[in-house]
Each structure stands twice: as C-alpha cells, then as structure tokens.
C-alpha positions in Angstrom: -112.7 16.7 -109.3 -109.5 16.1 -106.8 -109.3 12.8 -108.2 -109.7 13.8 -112.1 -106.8 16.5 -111.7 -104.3 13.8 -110.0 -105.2 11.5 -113.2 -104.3 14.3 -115.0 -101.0 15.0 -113.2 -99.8 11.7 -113.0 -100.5 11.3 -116.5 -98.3 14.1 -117.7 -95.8 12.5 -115.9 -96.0 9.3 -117.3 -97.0 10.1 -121.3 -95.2 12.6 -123.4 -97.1 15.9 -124.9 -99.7 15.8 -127.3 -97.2 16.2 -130.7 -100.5 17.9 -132.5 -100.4 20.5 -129.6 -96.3 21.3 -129.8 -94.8 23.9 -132.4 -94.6 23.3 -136.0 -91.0 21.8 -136.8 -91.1 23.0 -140.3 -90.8 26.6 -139.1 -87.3 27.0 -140.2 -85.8 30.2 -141.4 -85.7 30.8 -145.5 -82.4 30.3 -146.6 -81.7 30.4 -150.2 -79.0 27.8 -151.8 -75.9 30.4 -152.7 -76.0 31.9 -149.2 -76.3 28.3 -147.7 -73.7 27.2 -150.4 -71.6 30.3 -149.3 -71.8 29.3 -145.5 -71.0 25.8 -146.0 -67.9 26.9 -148.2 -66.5 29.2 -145.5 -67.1 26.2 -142.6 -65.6 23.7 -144.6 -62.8 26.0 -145.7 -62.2 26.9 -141.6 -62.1 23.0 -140.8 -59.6 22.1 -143.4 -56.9 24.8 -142.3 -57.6 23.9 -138.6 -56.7 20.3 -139.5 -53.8 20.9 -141.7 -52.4 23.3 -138.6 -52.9 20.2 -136.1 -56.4 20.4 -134.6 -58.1 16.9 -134.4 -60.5 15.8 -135.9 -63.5 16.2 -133.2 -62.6 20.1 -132.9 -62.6 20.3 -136.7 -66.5 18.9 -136.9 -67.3 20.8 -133.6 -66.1 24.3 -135.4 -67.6 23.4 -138.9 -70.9 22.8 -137.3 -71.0 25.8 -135.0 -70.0 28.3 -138.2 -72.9 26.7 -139.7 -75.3 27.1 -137.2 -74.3 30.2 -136.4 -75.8 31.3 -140.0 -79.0 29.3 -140.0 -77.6 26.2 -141.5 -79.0 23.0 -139.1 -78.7 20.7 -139.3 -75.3 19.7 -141.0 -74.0 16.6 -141.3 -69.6 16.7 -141.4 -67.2 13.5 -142.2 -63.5 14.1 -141.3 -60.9 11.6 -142.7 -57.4 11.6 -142.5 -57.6 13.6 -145.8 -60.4 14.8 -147.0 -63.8 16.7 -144.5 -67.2 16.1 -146.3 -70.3 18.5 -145.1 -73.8 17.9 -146.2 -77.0 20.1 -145.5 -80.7 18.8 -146.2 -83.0 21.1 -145.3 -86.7 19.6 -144.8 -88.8 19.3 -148.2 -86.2 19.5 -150.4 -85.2 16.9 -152.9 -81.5 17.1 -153.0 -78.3 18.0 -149.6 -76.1 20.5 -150.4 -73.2 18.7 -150.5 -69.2 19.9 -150.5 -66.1 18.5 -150.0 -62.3 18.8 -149.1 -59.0 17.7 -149.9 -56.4 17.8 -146.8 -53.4 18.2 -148.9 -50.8 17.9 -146.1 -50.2 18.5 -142.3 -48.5 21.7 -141.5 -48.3 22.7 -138.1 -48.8 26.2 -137.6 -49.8 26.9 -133.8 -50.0 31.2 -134.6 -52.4 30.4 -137.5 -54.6 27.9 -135.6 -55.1 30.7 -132.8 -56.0 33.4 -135.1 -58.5 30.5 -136.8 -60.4 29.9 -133.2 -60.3 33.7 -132.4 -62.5 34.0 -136.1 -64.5 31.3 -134.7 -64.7 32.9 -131.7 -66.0 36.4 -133.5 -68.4 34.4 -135.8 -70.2 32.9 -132.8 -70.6 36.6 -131.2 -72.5 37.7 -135.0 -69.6 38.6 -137.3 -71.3 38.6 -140.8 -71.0 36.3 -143.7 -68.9 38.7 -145.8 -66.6 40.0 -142.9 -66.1 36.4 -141.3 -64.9 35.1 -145.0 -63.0 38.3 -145.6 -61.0 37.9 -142.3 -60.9 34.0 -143.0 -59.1 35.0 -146.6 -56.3 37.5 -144.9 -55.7 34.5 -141.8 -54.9 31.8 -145.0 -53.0 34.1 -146.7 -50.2 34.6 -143.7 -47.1 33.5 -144.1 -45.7 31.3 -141.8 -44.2 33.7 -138.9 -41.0 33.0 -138.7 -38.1 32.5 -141.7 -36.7 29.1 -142.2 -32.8 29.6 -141.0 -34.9 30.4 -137.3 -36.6 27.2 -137.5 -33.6 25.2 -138.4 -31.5 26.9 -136.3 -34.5 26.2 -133.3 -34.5 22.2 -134.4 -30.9 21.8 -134.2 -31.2 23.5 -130.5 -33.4 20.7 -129.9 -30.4 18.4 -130.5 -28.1 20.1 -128.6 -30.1 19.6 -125.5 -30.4 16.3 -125.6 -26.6 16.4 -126.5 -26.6 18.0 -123.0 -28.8 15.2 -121.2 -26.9 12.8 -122.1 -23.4 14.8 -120.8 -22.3 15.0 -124.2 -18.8 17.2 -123.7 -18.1 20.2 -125.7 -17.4 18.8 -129.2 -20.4 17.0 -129.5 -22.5 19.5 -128.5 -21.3 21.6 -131.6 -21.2 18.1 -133.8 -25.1 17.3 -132.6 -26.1 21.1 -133.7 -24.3 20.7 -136.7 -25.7 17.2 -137.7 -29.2 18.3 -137.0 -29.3 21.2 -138.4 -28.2 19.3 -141.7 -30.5 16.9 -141.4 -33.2 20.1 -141.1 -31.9 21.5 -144.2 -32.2 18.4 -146.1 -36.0 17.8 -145.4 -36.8 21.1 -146.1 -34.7 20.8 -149.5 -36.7 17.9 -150.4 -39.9 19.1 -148.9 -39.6 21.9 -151.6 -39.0 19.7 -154.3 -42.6 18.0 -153.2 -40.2 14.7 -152.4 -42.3 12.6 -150.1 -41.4 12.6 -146.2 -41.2 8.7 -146.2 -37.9 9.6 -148.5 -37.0 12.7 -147.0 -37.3 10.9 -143.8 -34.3 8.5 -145.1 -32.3 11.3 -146.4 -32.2 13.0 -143.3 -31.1 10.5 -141.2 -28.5 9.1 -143.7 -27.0 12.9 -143.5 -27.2 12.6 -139.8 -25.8 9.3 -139.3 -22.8 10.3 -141.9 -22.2 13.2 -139.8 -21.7 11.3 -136.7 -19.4 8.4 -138.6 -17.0 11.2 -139.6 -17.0 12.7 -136.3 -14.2 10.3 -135.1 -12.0 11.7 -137.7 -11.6 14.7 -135.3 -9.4 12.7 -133.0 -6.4 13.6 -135.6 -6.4 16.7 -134.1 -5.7 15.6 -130.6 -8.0 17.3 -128.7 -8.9 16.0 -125.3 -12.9 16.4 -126.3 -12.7 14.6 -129.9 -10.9 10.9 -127.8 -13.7 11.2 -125.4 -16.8 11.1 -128.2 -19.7 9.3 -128.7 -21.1 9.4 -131.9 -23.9 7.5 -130.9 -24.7 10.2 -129.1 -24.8 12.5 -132.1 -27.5 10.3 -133.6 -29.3 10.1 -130.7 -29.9 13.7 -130.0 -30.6 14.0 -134.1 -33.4 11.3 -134.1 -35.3 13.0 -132.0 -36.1 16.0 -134.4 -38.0 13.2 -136.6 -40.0 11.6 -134.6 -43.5 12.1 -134.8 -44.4 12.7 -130.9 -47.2 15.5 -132.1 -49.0 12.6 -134.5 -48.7 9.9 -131.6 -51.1 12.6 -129.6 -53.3 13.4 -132.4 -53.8 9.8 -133.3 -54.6 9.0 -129.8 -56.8 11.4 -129.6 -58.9 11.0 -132.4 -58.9 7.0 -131.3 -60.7 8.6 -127.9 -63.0 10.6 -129.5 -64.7 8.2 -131.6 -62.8 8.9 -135.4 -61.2 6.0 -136.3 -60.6 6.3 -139.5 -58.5 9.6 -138.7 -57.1 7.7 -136.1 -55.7 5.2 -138.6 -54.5 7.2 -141.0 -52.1 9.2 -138.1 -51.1 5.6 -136.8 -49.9 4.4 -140.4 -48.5 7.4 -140.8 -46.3 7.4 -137.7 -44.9 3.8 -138.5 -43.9 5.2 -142.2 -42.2 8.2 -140.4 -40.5 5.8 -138.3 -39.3 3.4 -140.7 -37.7 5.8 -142.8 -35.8 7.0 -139.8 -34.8 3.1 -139.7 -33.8 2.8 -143.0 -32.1 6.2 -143.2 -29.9 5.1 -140.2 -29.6 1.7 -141.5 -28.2 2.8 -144.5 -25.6 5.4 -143.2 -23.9 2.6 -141.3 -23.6 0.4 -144.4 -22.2 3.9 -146.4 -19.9 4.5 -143.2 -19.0 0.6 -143.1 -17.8 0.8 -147.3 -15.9 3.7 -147.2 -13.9 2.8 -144.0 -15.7 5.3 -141.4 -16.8 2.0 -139.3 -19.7 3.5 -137.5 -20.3 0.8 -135.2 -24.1 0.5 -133.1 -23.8 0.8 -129.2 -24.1 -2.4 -126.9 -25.1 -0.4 -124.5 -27.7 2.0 -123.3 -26.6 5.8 -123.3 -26.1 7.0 -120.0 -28.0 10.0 -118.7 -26.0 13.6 -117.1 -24.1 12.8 -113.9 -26.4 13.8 -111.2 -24.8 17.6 -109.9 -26.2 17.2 -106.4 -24.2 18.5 -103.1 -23.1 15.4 -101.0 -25.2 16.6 -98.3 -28.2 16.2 -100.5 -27.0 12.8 -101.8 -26.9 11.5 -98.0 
C-alpha cells in the first residue's frame, strides 16, 4: 500500500492532470455582440489617443487588452502599426472575430491628456461601468489642448535662448535666437493649420531661421559692441534644436526593444524625413542668403561651449 501511494505521488509529479477531470473551458461568461462591439470600440478608441499623445506601442496593446478584459472580453487579439491599431475577438464556437480597426491620423503630444487617459484606465480596472468609462473617455477627447499657442511658442523660442546661453551667446544673440525661433514656431504651426505636411513645414522653418540668422550681421551698422562680436551660427544652432525629433528617437527605440518593429520603423523613417527637411531648409537659406548678398557662410569650426565660471581655487 506504501509502495502503491509513492507510485502515485511520483507520478503526479511527473505526468500532468487528467484533462477529463479539470474544469470545463467553455464556461465563459455570455456576452452578446453590441456590448462586446461596444467594449472593443471604447479599448480601441483609448489606444489610439494614447498613441497619438506619445505612448508606445507596447503600453497601447497592454491598456487595450486590459479594458477588454476588464469587461469579459478574452481573449483579444491587438496589432499596433505606426498608423493604424487592429483588435480582434473570437470567442469559442462562434463562426466569425469581432473585428475593428483604427486610423492614427497624426502624432500629437499631449502629456496632460495622456495622464487623464491612464487615470480612466486606472478607474476602469477598479469596475467603472461601460457607460461611465466611455462617457468620461468622450469629455477626456474632447479637451482642448491646455495651454494657447502664443505660450507654446513663446516656451519653444525659450528653448533657443538657452542654448543661446550654453554656448555664451552675448546679449544680442540671445534676443536674435528667441526671435528666430520663435519665427520658425510660428511658421510650422501656420502650415500645420493649412494641413501642409511637416517634411515641408520642416524646410520652411528652417529657411525662416537660417534667413534670420544671415540678416543678423546687418546689425553691425549700428555699432554696437554686441552686434561685431556675433555668431550667427550660433543663431541656427540654438533654432535647430526645436526641430529635432529627440522624443521619436526614444519612442522608436523603444518599440525596437519591445518587440514592434514595424512601429519601430515607421518612427525611424520618420525621424530621417524630419531631419532632412531640416537639411534642406538650412541648405536652402544659405543659397537665398548667398543670391541676395547676405553671405551666410557655414562654420569651420566647432561652436565652443560657456566659459567655465569656476573660482581659481576650484580650478587648482
């Protein structure tokens, strides 16, 4: 008997359960298609603005598959591309998925939005219902953007000004770099409302940033001690930096990491257009500079950082 209930033991060790003698798998809750049509619509809906704010791609599928869940909907099967999030459910016996899908229209980043997004998420999870979680979902869309445009411009153009400052820009250029970027901020969003694509608005930015910076040595007329001492270079400089795409660099690498590569494509392609337009804008402001006698010429030389301010006792 000792040695029949150590066969036993060891032999639950070794082999799996009896599958006739587990629970049924087909005991699933009843869902009916417009409520799992209506769930599917509000996750799908949730992923797309989280990915037009800036989330990647693997939080996107992680929140659309939660929501689901959370309302009986498992499994579900999501696809996120660099512009579109496809989510299937096919539930056991039935002959056809419920299938929808999304268009990402454009990338907007919108950090406020994205936090009020993952705080719905976080509500749903804890039992909000179907009809309050797409009712707060609705009001979340519908926000505008928190802060007016003359802010924003006004907060890119400080960008420029500080590395204006890094680079121990004196007091002219400061003023020249806010100017310039702030122009060049104006012009994308000009074009951005005219639905002009950013490849082009790209170019026309940096054009009106380099032209800035060509006529900046017509200041030295005036005979201040600030406008013989310019860079213009510098001017560009500190305005190139509101166009790059540093946050699409991260997002790409990160969807690369986490298995989407596809996304990860799509955010790499679109950081070399980004960057080329920046190219060709520039390019083409020295060539506008060059035929109507500005002579913007290119530095031979690397920009040199702020002096260091350090006490001589520190520098010994």
């Amino acid at each position: 008997m000792g040695r029949r209930s150590l066969f036993t033991a060891l032999n639950a060790l070794v082999h799996t359960s009896d599958p006739a003698g587990g629970p049924a798998t087909e005991m699933l809750p009843v869902i009916d298609d417009a409520f799992a049509v209506r769930v599917l619509d509000l996750a799908i809906r949730l992923g797309e603005t989280m990915l037009v704010a800036g989330s990647p791609a693997s939080e996107v599928t992680l929140t659309i598959v939660r929501v689901a869940g959370v309302y009986g909907l498992d499994p579900v099967h999501v696809d996120v591309t660099y512009n579109s999030i496809t989510v299937a459910h096919h539930r056991s016996g039935e002959d056809r998925p419920i299938t929808l899908m999304r268009v990402v229209r454009g990338a907007a980043p919108d950090h406020a939005r994205l936090q009020r997004l993952q705080a719905l998420v976080t509500e749903i999870r804890s039992g909000l219902p179907l009809d309050a979680a797409a009712l707060r979902f609705r009001g979340i869309r519908r926000t505008p953007f928190r802060y007016h445009q003359p802010v924003a411009v006004s907060a890119q153009a400080l960008l420029a000004v500080g590395v204006a400052v890094m680079f121990g820009a004196n007091w002219l250029v400061i003023v020249l770099s806010f100017l310039a970027a702030g122009s060049a901020a104006v012009t994308q969003f000009l074009l951005g409302r005219a639905r002009v694509p950013f490849f082009f608005s790209q170019i026309a930015a940096a054009f009106v940033l380099t032209i800035v910076a060509a006529a900046s040595p017509l200041l030295r007329a005036t005979g201040w001690e600030a406008a013989m001492t310019m860079r213009p270079s510098v001017i560009v400089a500190s305005g190139i930096v509101l166009m790059l795409a540093g946050l699409t660099v991260v997002g790409a690498a990160q969807d690369a990491i986490d298995g989407f590569a596809l996304t990860a494509m799509g955010r790499i392609l679109e950081l070399v257009t980004q960057t080329l337009g920046v190219v060709l804008g520039i390019l083409a402001g020295i060539e506008t500079a060059r035929v109507i006698g500005l002579g913007l010429e290119a530095p031979t030389e690397a920009l040199p950082s702020a002096p260091c301010r350090c006490s001589s006792s520190a520098r010994a």
